[in-house]
TORNU-349772 format. One record per residue (C-alpha): residue number from 1; x, z, y; residue in one letter. Coordinates in Angstrom, 2 decimals, padded with zeros to 5 digits. Example, Ala and Ser with C-alpha at 12.3 -4.5 7.8 and 13.67 -1.06 7.14 Angstrom:
1;012.30;007.80;-004.50;A
2;013.67;007.14;-001.06;S
// end
This chain:
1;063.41;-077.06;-009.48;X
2;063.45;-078.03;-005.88;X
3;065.97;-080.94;-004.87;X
4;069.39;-080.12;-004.55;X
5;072.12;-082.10;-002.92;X
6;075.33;-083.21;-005.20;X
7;077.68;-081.17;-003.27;X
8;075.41;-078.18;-002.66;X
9;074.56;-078.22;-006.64;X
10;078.17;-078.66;-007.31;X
11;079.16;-075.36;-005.05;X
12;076.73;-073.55;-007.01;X
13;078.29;-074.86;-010.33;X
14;081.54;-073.41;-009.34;X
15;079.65;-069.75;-008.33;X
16;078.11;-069.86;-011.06;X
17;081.77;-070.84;-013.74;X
18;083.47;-068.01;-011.22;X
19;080.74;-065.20;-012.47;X
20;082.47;-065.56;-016.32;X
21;084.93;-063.58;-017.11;X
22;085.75;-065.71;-019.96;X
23;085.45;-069.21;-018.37;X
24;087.89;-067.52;-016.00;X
25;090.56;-066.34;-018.68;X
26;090.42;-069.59;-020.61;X
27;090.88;-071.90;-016.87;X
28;087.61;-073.55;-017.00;X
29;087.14;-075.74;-013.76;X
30;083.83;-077.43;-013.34;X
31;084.62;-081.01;-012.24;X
32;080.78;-082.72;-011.71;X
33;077.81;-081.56;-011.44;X
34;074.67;-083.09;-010.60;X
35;071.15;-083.56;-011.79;X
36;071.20;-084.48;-015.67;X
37;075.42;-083.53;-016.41;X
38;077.85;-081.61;-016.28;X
39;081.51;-082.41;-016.51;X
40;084.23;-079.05;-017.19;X
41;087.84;-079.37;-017.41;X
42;090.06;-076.91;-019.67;X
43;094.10;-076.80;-019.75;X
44;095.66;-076.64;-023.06;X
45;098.21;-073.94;-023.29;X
46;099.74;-071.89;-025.71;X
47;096.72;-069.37;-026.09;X
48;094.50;-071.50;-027.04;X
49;095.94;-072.61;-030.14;X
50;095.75;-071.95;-033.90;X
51;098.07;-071.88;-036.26;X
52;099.03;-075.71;-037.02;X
53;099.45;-076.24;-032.88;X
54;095.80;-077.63;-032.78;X
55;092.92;-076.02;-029.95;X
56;091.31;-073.59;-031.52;X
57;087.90;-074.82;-032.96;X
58;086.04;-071.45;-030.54;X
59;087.57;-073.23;-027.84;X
60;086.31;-076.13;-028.39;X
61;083.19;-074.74;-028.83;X
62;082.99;-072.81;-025.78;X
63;083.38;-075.99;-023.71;X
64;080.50;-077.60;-025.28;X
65;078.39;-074.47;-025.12;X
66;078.73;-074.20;-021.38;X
67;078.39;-077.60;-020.60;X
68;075.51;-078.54;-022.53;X
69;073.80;-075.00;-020.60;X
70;074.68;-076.24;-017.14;X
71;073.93;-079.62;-017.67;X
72;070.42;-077.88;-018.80;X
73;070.75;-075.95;-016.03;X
74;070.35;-078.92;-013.40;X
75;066.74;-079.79;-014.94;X
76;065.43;-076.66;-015.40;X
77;066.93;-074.32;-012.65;X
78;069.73;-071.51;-012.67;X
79;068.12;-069.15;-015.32;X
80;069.20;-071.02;-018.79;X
81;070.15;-070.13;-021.62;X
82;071.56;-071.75;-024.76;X
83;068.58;-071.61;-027.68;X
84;070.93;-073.07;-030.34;X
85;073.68;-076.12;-030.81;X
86;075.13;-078.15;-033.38;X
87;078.62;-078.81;-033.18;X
88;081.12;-081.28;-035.28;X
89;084.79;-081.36;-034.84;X
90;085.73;-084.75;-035.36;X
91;089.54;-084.65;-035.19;X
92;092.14;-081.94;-034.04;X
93;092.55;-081.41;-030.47;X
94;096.27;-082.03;-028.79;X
95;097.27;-082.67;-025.34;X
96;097.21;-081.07;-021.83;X
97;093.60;-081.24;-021.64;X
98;089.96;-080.94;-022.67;X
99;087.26;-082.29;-021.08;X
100;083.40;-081.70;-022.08;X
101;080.74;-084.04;-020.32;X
102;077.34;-083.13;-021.30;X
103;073.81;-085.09;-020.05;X
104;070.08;-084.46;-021.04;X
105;068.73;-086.39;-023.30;X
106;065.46;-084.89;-022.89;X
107;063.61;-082.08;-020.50;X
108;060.55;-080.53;-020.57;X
109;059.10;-077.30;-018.72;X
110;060.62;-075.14;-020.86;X
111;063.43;-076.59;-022.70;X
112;066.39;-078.86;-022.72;X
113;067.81;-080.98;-025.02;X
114;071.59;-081.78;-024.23;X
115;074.72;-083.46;-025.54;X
116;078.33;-082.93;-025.22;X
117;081.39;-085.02;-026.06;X
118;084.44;-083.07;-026.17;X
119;087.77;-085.20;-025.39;X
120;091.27;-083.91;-025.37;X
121;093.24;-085.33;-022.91;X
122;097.38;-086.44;-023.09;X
123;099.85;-086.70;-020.07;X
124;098.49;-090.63;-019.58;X
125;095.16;-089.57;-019.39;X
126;094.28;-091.23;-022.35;X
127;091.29;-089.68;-023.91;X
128;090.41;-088.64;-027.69;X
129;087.21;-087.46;-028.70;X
130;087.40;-084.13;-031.02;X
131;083.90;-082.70;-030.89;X
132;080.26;-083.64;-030.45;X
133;077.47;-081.34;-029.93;X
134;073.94;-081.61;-029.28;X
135;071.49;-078.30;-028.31;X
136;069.00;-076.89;-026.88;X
137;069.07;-074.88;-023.62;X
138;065.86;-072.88;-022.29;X
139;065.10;-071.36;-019.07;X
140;064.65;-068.16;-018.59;X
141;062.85;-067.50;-015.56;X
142;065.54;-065.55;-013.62;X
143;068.37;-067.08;-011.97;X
144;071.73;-065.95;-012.39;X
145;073.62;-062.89;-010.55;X
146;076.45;-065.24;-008.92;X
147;079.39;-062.77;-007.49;X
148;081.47;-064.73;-004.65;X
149;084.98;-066.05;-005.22;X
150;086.49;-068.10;-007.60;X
151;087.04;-071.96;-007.93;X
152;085.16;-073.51;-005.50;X
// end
């Protein structure tokens, strides 16, 4: 992948969030991006609980899933997709926040293998970690069809 510079990468991140309909329904805002992580932001409202009040575990999910592919993404190029990932909820998630950071831990030609913490986040930005993932994210070969608008 050639060199790309932090903000330049970062713009694309947000294209890139701003082409899924679903990252768009659930608020997903992509907060860093650059070579080796990924950092994406979700507000906690009322839709995106379960019954007991908690985040729903899919949402949780989702967050890791995305991160841990553009965090993939910055070693490997645009075209990625997720192979497979692990995930364990470690505790219920409450507050006005989530926040996923994922990094590589390793990257080959082919292949990524990335990790995700999943924090939810109160009014004091005090931070709890709920989830953990780990997967593995594989290019593709073709880059992504990126529509204009959106976060940026």
């Amino acid at each position: 992948m050639p060199t790309v510079e932090p903000l330049d990468l970062l713009h694309l991140g947000h294209r890139v969030l701003a082409a899924q309909p679903f990252s768009l329904l659930i608020g997903a805002t992509l907060e860093a991006f650059s070579p080796g992580m990924a950092v994406l932001r979700i507000p906690i409202r009322e839709e995106l609980l379960q019954q007991n009040g908690f985040v729903h575990g899919g949402v949780l999910s989702y967050a890791a899933d995305n991160v841990l592919t553009f965090a993939g993404g910055t070693v490997l190029g645009p075209g990625v997709l997720t192979s497979g990932y692990k995930i364990n909820y470690l505790r219920p998630a409450v507050g006005e926040s989530l926040i996923a950071r994922g990094t590589v831990v390793h990257a080959g030609r082919r292949q990524a293998v990335c990790r995700c913490d999943v924090f939810a986040v109160d009014g004091q930005g005090n931070e709890t970690l709920c989830a953990t993932a780990q997967g593995t994210i594989v290019a593709t070969g073709a880059g992504p069809e990126v529509r204009e608008g959106g976060p940026s």
